[in-house]
C-alpha positions in Angstrom: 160.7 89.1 362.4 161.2 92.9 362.4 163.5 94.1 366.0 162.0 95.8 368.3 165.1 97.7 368.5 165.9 100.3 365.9 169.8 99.5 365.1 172.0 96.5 366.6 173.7 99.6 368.8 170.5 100.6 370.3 169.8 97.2 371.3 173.5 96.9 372.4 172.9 100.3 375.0 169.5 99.2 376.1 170.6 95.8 377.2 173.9 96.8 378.5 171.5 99.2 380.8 169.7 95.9 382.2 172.8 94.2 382.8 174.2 96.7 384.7 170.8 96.9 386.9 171.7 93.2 386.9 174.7 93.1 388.3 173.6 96.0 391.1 171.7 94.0 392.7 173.1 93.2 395.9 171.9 89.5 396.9 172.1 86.1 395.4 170.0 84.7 392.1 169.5 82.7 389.3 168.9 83.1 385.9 167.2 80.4 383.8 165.8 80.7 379.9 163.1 78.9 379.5 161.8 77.4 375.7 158.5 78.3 374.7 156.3 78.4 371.3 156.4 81.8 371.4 160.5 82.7 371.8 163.1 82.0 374.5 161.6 83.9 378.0 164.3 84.9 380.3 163.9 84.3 384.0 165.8 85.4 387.5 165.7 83.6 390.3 166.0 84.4 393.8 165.4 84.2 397.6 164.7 81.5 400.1 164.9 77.9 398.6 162.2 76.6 401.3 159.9 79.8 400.8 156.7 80.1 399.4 156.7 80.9 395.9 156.2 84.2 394.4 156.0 84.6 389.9 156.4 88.6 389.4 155.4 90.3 386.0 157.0 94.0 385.6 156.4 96.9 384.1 156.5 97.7 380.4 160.0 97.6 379.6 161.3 97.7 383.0 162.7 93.9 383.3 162.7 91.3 386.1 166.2 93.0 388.0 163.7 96.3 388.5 161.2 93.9 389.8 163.1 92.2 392.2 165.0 95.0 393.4 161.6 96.7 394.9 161.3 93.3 396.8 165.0 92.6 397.9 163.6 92.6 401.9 161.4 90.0 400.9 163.7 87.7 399.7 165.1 85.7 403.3 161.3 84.4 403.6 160.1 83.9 399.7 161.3 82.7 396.4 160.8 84.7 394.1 160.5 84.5 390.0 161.0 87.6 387.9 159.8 86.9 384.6 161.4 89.2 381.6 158.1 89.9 379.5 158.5 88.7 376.1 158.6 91.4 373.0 159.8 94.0 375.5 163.1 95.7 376.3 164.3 92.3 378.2 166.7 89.6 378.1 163.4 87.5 376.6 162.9 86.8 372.9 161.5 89.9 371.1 158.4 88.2 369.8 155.4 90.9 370.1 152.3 89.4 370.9 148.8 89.6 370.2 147.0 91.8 373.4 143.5 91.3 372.1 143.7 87.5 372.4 145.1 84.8 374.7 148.6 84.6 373.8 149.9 86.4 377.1 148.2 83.7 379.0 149.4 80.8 376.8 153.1 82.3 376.9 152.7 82.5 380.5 151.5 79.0 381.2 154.4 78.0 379.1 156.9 79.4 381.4 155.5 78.5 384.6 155.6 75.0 382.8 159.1 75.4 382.0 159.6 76.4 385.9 158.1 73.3 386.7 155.1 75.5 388.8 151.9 74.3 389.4 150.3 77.6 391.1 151.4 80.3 392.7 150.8 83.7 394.4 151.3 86.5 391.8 152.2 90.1 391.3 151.9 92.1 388.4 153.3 95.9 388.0 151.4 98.0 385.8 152.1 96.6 382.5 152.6 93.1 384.1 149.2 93.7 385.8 147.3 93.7 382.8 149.4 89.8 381.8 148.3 89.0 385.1 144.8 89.4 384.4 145.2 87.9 381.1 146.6 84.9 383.2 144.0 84.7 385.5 141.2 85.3 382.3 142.6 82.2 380.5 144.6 80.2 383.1 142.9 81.0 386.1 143.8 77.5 388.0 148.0 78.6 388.0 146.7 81.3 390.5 146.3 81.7 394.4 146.7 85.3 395.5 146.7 88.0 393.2 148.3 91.2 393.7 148.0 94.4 391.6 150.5 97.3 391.7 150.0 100.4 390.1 147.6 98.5 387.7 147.1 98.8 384.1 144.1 97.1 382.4 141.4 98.7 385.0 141.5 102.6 383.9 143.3 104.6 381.7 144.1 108.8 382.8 141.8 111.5 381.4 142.3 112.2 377.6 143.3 116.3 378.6 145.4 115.4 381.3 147.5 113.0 379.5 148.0 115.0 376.4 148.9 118.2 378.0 151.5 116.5 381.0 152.7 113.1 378.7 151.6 113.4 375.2 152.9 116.8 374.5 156.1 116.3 376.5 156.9 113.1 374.9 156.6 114.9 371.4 158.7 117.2 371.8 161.3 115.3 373.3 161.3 112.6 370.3 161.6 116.0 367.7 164.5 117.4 370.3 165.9 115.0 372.1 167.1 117.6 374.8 167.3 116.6 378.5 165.0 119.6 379.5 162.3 117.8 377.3 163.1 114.6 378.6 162.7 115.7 382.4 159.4 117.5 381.5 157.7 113.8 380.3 159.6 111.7 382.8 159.1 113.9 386.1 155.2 112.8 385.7 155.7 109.1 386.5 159.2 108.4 387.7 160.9 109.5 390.9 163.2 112.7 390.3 166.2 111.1 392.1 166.0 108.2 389.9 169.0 108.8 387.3 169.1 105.0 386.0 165.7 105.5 385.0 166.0 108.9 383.4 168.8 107.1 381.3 167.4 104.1 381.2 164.0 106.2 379.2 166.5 107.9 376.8 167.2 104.5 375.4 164.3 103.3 374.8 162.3 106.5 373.9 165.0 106.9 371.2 166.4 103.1 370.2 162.8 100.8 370.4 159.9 100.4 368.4 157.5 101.8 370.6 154.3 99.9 371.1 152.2 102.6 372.0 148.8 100.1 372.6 147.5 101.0 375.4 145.7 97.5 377.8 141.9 96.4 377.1 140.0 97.3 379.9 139.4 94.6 382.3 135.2 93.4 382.3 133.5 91.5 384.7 133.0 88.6 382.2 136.5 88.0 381.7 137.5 87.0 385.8 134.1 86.0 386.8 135.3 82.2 387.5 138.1 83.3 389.9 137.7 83.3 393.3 140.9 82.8 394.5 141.6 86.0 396.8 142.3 90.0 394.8 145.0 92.9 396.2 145.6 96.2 394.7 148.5 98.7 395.7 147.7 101.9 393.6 149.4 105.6 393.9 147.6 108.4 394.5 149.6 110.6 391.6 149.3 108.2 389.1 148.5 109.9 385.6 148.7 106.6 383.3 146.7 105.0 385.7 144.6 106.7 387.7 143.9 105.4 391.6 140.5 106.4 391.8 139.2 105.4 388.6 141.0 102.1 388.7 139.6 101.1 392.3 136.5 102.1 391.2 136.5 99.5 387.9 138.5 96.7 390.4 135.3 97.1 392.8 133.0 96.4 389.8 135.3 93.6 388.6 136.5 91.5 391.1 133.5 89.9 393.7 136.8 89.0 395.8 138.6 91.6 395.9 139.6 91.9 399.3 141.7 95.2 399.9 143.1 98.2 398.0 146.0 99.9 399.7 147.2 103.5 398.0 150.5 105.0 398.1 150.3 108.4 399.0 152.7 111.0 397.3 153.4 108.8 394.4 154.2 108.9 391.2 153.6 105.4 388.7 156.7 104.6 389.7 156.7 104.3 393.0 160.1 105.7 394.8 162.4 104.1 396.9 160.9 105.1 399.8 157.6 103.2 399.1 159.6 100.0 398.5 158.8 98.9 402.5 155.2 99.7 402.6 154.8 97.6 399.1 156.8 94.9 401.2 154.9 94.8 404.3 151.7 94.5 402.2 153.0 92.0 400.1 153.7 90.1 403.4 150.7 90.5 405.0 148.7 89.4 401.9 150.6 86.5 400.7 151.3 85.2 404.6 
């Protein structure tokens, strides 16, 4: 199996990156590995014992310590699961799957087996959105509420728009590999004040494989049989994934969606700032 990585040093920086998010984190957890058919899938574990239980898919690349530090406040009333994505910049095997099919789903059920979970309440960050849907496509019984941030899988941004503020950007940066090109791309989706992730892109824009495919778009067929209820948090400066085009497709989609709450002034990434209001809705929704 080829690495995603593109030398044994690059791998070495990226994942001494996530450790170091790892050991930031400033509250108790778990971490468990979990066998499946598709590769060893790395979990962290954390918050109330007791609490209802919460399975969280992140972003592309991003990895379960980014996932759980944007919920931290959460944590005294919930346990929480933060799943490292398989074939992605993780603690998790590097097995890429297949995005056209089922495998997401089957990998997932695999690891909710492995946790010994039956069903739970869900919440997928863009990339981890569109497993989320795959989930509930394939597996929908594993799934109570289901909760959306910054989605992929519903809309992609307009063609122009990306090219000239991400595609272009992202070029030059890759034939440079200057700072100033690297703020230029990153500035359009991440918080400004965020220097682990300005580093943390560096890595993997120059030491990974990139797997540029982009989500299938969700279709009404796919998540007709669940009923269980629908949430969306989107960002109203979202060029990857545009707010209004995405709430637009969810309302076509989903027959139970039941409320779409947009972060205003924000980026994909959501800042720091925008970690409460995520949490309060989060609360509110899940109960």
């Amino acid at each position: 199996m080829k690495s995603i990585y593109k030398t044994p040093e690059d791998k070495k920086k990226i994942l001494a990156a996530y450790e170091q998010k790892l050991k930031n984190l400033d509250f108790k957890f778990t971490e468990k590995d979990i066998d499946t058919s598709f590769g060893k899938t790395h979990v962290i574990i954390a918050g109330n014992e007791h609490g209802k239980e919460i399975v969280m898919f992140h972003g592309i690349h991003a990895g379960a310590p980014l996932s759980l530090e944007s919920v931290k406040n959460l944590l005294p009333e919930y346990k929480i699961y933060a799943i490292d994505t398989i074939g992605q910049a993780t603690k998790s095997a590097e097995t890429t799957l297949n995005i056209k099919d089922d495998s997401f789903a089957r990998w997932a059920d695999e690891v909710l087996n492995g946790l010994s979970i039956k069903k739970a309440d869900f919440v997928g960050v863009s990339y981890g959105s569109y497993i989320l849907q795959k989930l509930i496509s394939h597996k929908p019984e594993r799934v109570g509420k289901c909760i959306f941030v910054v989605p992929s899988g519903l809309a992609n941004g307009d063609f122009w728009v990306s090219m000239k503020r991400l595609s272009l950007p992202l070029m030059r940066f890759l034939i440079t590999k200057k700072d100033e090109d690297l703020r230029k791309f990153v500035h359009n989706f991440i918080p400004e004040d965020d220097a682990y992730m300005f580093s943390f892109q560096r890595a993997i824009l120059t030491g990974l494989h990139m797997d540029y495919r982009r989500p299938q778009i969700l279709q009404k067929q796919d998540v007709a049989h669940f009923t269980n209820p629908v949430f969306i948090i989107a960002a109203d400066s979202d060029l990857f994934f545009p707010a209004n085009k995405s709430i637009v497709q969810a309302q076509k989609v989903f027959k139970n969606l039941e409320e779409v709450y947009l972060l205003k002034d924000c980026k994909h990434m959501p800042h720091k700032t925008h970690f409460v209001e995520i949490e309060n809705k989060l609360r509110q929704w899940i109960g």
